[in-house]
Every structure is written in C-alpha cells, then in structure tokens.
C-alpha positions in Angstrom: -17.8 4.9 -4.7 -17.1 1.8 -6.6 -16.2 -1.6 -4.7 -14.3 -4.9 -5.5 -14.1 -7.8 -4.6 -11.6 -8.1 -2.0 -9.9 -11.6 -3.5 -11.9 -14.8 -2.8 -12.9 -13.6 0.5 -16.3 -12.1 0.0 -15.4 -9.0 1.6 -16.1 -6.1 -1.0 -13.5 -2.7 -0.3 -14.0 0.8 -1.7 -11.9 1.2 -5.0 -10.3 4.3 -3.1 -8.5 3.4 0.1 -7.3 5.4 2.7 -3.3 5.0 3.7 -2.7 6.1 6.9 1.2 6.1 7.2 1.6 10.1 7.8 -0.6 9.6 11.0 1.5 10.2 14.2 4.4 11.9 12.1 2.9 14.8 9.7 -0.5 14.6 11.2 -1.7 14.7 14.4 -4.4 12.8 15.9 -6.8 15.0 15.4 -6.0 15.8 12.2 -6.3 12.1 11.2 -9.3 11.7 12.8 -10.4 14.4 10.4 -8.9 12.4 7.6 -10.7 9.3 8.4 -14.3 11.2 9.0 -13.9 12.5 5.6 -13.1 9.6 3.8 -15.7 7.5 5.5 -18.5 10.3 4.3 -17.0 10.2 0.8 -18.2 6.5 0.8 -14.3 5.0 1.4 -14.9 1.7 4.0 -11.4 0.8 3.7 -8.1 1.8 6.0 -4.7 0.8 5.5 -2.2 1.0 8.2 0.7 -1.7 9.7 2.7 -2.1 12.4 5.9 0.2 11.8 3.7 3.2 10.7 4.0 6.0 10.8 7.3 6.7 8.4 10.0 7.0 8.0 10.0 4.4 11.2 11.3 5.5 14.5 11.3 3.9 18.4 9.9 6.5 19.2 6.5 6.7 16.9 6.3 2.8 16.3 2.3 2.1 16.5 1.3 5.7 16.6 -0.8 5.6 13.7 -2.6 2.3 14.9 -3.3 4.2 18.1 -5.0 7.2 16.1 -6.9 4.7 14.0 -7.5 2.8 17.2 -8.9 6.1 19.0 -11.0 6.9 16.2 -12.6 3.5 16.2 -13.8 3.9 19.8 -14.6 7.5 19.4 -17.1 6.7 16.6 -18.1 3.4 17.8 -18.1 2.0 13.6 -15.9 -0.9 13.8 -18.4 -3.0 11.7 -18.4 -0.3 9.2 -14.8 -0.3 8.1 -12.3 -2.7 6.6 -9.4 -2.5 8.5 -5.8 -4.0 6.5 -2.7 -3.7 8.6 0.6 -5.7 8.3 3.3 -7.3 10.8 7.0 -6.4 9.9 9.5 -8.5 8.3 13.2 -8.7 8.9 15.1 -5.3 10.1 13.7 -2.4 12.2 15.7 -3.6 15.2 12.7 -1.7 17.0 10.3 -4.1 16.6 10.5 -7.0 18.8 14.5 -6.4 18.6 14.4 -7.6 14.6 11.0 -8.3 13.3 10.5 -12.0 11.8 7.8 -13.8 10.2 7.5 -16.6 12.1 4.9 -18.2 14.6 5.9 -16.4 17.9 6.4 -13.0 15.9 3.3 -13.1 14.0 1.1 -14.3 17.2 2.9 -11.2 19.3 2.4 -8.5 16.1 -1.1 -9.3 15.9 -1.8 -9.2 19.5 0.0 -6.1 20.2 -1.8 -4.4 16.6 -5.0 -5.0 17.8 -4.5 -3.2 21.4 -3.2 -0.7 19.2 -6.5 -0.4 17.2 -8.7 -1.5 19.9 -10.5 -4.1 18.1 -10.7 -8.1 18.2 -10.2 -8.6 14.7 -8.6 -7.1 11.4 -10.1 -7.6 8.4 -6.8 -8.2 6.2 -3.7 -9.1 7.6 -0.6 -8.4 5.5 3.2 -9.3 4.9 4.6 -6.6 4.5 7.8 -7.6 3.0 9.3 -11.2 2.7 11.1 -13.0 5.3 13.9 -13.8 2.0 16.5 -12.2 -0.1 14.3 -10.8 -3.0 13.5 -7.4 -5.0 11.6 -4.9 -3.3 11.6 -1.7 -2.1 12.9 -0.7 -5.8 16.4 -3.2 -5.5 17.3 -4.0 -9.2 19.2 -7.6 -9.9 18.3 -10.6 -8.1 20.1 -10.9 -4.9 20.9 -14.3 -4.6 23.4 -16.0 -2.2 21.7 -19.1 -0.9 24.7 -20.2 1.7 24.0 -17.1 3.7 20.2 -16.8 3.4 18.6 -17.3 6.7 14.5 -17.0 5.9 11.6 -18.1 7.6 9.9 -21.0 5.8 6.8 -19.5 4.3 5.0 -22.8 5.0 5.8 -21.6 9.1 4.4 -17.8 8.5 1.0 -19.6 6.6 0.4 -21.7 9.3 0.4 -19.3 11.6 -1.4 -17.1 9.9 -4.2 -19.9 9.6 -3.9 -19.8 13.4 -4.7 -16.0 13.5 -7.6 -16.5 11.3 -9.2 -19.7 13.5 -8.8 -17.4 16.5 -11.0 -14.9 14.7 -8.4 -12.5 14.9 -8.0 -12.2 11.2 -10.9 -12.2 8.3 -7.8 -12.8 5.5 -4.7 -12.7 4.8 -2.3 -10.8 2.0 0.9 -9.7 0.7 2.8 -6.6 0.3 6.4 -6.1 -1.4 6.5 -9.3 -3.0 7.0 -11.0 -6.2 5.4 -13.4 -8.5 7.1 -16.0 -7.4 6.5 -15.5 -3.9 2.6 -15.2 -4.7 2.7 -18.5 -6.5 4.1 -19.8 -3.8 1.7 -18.9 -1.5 -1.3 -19.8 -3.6 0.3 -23.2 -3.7 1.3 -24.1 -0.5 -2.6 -22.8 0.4 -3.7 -24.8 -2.1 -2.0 -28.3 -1.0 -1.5 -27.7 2.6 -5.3 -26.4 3.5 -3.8 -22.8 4.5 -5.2 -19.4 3.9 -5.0 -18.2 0.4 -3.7 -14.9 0.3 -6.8 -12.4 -1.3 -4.7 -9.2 -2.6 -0.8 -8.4 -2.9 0.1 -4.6 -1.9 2.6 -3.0 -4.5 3.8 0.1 -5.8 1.8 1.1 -8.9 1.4 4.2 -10.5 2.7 6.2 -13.4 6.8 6.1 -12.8 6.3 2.4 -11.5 4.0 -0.2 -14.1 6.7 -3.0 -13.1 3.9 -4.9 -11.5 1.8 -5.7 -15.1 4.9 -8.0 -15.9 4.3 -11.1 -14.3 1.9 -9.9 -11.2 -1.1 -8.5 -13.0 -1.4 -11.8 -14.7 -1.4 -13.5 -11.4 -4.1 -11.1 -10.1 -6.4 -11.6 -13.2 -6.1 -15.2 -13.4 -6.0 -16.3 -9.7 -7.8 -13.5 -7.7 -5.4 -11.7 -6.2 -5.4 -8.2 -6.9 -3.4 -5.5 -6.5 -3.6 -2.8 -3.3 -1.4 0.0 -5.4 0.9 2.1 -2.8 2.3 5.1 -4.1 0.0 5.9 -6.7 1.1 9.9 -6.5 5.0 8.2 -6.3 5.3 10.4 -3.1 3.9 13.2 -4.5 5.9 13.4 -7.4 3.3 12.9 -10.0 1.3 16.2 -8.9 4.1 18.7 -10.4 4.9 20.1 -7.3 8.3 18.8 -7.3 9.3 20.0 -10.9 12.3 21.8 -11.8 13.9 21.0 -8.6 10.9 23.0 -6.4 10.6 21.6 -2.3 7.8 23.0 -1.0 7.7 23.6 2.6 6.6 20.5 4.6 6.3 18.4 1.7 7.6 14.8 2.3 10.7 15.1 -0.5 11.4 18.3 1.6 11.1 16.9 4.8 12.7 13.3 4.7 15.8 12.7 2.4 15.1 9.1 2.5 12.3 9.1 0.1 14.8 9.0 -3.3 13.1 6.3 -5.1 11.3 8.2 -7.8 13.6 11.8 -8.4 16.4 10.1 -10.6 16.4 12.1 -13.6 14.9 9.5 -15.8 11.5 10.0 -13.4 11.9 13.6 -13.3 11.7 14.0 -16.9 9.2 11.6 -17.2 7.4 13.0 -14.3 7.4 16.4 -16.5 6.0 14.8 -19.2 2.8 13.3 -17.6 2.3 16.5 -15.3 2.4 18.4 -19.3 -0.6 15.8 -20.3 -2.5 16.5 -17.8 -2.5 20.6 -18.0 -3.0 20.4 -21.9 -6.2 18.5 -20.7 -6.9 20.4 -18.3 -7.0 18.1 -15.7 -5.1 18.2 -12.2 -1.8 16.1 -12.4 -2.3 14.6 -9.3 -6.0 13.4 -10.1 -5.0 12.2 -13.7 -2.2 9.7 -12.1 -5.1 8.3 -9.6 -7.2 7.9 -12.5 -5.1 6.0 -14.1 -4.7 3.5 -11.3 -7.9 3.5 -10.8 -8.9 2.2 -14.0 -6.6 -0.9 -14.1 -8.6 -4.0 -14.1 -6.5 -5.8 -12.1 -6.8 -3.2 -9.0 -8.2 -4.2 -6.0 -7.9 -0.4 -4.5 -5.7 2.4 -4.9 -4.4 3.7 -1.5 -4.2 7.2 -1.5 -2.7 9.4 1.2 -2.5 13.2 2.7 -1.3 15.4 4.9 -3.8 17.7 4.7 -8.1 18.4 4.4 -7.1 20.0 0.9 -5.0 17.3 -0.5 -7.0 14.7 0.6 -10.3 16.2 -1.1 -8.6 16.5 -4.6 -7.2 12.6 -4.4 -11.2 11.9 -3.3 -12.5 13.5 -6.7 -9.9 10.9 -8.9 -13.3 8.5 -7.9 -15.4 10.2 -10.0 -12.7 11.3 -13.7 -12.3 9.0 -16.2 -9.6 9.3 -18.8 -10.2 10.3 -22.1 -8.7 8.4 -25.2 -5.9 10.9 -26.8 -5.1 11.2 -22.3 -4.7 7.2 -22.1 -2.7 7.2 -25.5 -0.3 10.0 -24.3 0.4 8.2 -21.1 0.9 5.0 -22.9 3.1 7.2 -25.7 5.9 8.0 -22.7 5.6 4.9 -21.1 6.8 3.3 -24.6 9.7 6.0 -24.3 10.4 5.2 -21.2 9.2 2.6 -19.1 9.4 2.6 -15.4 11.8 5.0 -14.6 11.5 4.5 -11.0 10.8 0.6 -10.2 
C-alpha cells in the first residue's frame, strides 16, 4: 500500500482510505468491524468517519458509526495504529446540537462528544465538513450570493478554536471538506498571519463524473500542500455499471435512498455508459478502473472508498495494485473533452 504525505503535518496516510458512512445504516456493527479488520490487513491505516454519519442523517442513527469505529478501537486495542479523520457539522441538521455551527462552543462540544463516541483522547484530522457561509457545495451551481442576509461564523472564530482543540491534544490537524478555493486560501492565510493551524488536506468529490476540483483546487493542493481526500470516487456506485440502463439492484444505495440524485442526470448516465464501455473493452472491472484513476492523480492525498459488503470492499482494495494503461487514460480523457463533469 502506497502512503502520502498527509499535508505539512508529518503524518503519512494509506493512498486507499476507508469511508465509513454506511456503518450503523447498511452495515451493522459487526459487519463494520469486518470492514475495518480487512482494510487494516490489506495495509489501509487510515479511517474516515464524522459526526452526522451514518447517511442519509437521522436523530435516530446520529454517531452510530463513531460508536462502531469506537467499539472496534477498544476491541482491538490499535489506536496507535490507525489515523483516525472525522469532521464536526456545519449549519443545518437541526439534530445536532439543535443546528450545528462552527463556532468555539460548537466545535469544543463536537469534538468532545466525537471522541466518547470513538473512545479515544485524540483524532488525528479534524475536518469541516462544510462551511459555516453561503457557497457551492454539495453540487449547487451559480454562486449564491446575498450578503445582507448571510449570517456565518467568522472563519478566524472556527481557526482559533480549532488551535484550541489541537493545544489540548485533542486534535493532531486540522482540514477541510466541501469547500472552495477561496475558502482554502483563506484559511492558509489567516494560519499564516494569525499563528493558527494550517489546514493539511481538503475533502472533495473527485472521480470520473466530477473533475470540478482540478480547476482552481488542484493547483492549491500542488502548490501549497493541501491535498485532496477524494469522496465519491465510485459517484455512489454509479461508475461500476450497475446502475446502467435504468437497473436498481436490490439494496443498492440509488435503490434504497432517493436522496442520492446527484450523479443519474442523463448527461452522467450517458457518460457513465461510456467509461463503464472502456473499461470492459480492456478488460478491466468498471468499478476498479474509476479508483485507479483517482488514485493516480498527483494531487491526491487518499481516495476514500466505501462498501456495504466483504465482496465489494475486496474489489475497491485491488484498485491499489492496477495501473492504467495509455490508450485507457486517453479514452477517459477523450469523454471528459466531450463532456466534462456531468455531475459537479
């Protein structure tokens, strides 16, 4: 298993992560203990999980899959073996401390109550994971700006309190997840001037449907040292063909949840087609060929793959180990051309 460089931080992570966000909704405990054993014998020492997991979010499930990952931990006694990323909420999910914020008393409580949850003293990355503003994420197109009726915490307030998580020793570093270039900059540079935590990696979707992230943000990554933690590298499942022609298979997440929309527009579903095609005429699994690809960006940090089950989770594993011919990585880049990002 290949490492990098986890930012500036000297903490070195598996290229492969392990997302945990199924755990406590289509897997059980101890079918995520299972999940982790695995991935930790495959040679994976790094878990992502946050707050509001497992989804979609409920009252009802809230911090499930920190308690699984928490159990686990105890059960195996490998804390110091493991990098462990979660993230505290930002605004909405009325479940969560009656409308999670990013500021000092929310971020002091998240923390505290994620790390009963995992039953440790420490995380090793603590994440954003979206912005406390009015910005694109989550796939919103146009810039949604109405200043008058903005009501976001400074982001100088959620750094310094995030410098107070990481004197306490309760946090090793800090990242962010669903944001933009701007709001990286901005972090880089209030760290910078303020003598506050620099943030070491940015989680975003990345993958086939979804390269939005190489305009602007991969040249932050390369230049500056904050790479990219790619979510939805399969573009929930999408990208493995199992979806084509209209097909739900039985407890499939597209099957199960209607919320998860963002990548079966007909532009991605014909594009989808088109990649699943390149990768039979290869003679390669779909699936793998997609994880391959993100694997072999250079401005990834790790890929965070994700499944519901022993089988599923072993085929993402073997992505580690395929590299992508030339006429495969001119194909891909052939439909991209065509049609860039049908999903963002």
């Amino acid at each position: 298993m290949q490492t990098r460089p986890l930012g500036t931080t000297g903490i070195e992570v598996s290229r492969l992560c392990l997302g945990t966000m199924t755990f406590g909704e289509q897997n059980s405990e101890a079918e995520a203990h299972e999940q982790l054993d695995r991935a930790v014998t495959f040679g994976i020492n790094f878990i992502d999980t946050a707050e509001m997991y497992p989804v979609p979010p409920k009252a009802e499930t809230q911090g499930r899959t920190e308690r699984y990952i928490g159990s686990w931990l105890k059960q195996r006694g490998s804390r110091d073996d493991v990098i462990i990323a979660t993230k505290a909420s930002g605004p909405g999910l009325e479940h969560i401390r009656g409308g999670p914020r990013l500021t000092r008393e929310h971020l002091h409580q998240a923390i505290d109550e994620s790390l009963t949850r995992l039953q440790t003293d420490y995380v090793d990355l603590y994440q954003l994971h979206w912005p406390d503003r009015k910005t694109n994420f989550f796939g919103k197109l146009g810039y949604p700006y109405d200043e008058e009726e903005e009501d976001t915490t400074p982001l100088e307030e959620t750094l310094a309190a995030l410098k107070e998580l990481v004197d306490a020793g309760k946090v090793r570093a800090i990242g962010l997840s669903n944001d933009t270039p701007w709001g990286v900059m901005r972090a880089l540079h209030l760290a910078e001037t303020l003598d506050l935590p620099r943030v070491a990696s940015v989680q975003n979707p990345y993958n086939l449907l979804n390269r939005s992230f190489e305009v602007g943000l991969a040249e932050i990554a390369h230049r500056e040292r904050v790479g990219l933690l790619a979510y939805s590298p399969l573009a929930f499942g999408v990208l493995s063909g199992k979806y084509l022609e209209g097909a739900r298979p039985r407890g499939a997440r597209l099957t199960l949840f209607e919320r998860f929309q963002r990548y079966t527009n007909p532009q991605a579903e014909a594009a989808a087609a088109e990649y699943v095609k390149i990768a039979r005429d290869a003679g390669v699994d779909p699936a793998q060929m997609a994880l391959a690809f993100v694997n072999s960006r250079p401005f990834l940090t790790s890929n965070i793959i994700g499944a519901t089950s022993m089988e599923q989770l072993e085929s993402n594993l073997e992505s580690e180990s395929l590299r992508l011919d030339h006429d495969v990585l001119e194909a891909i880049e052939a439909i991209h051309q065509r049609q860039p990002n049908p999903a963002p």
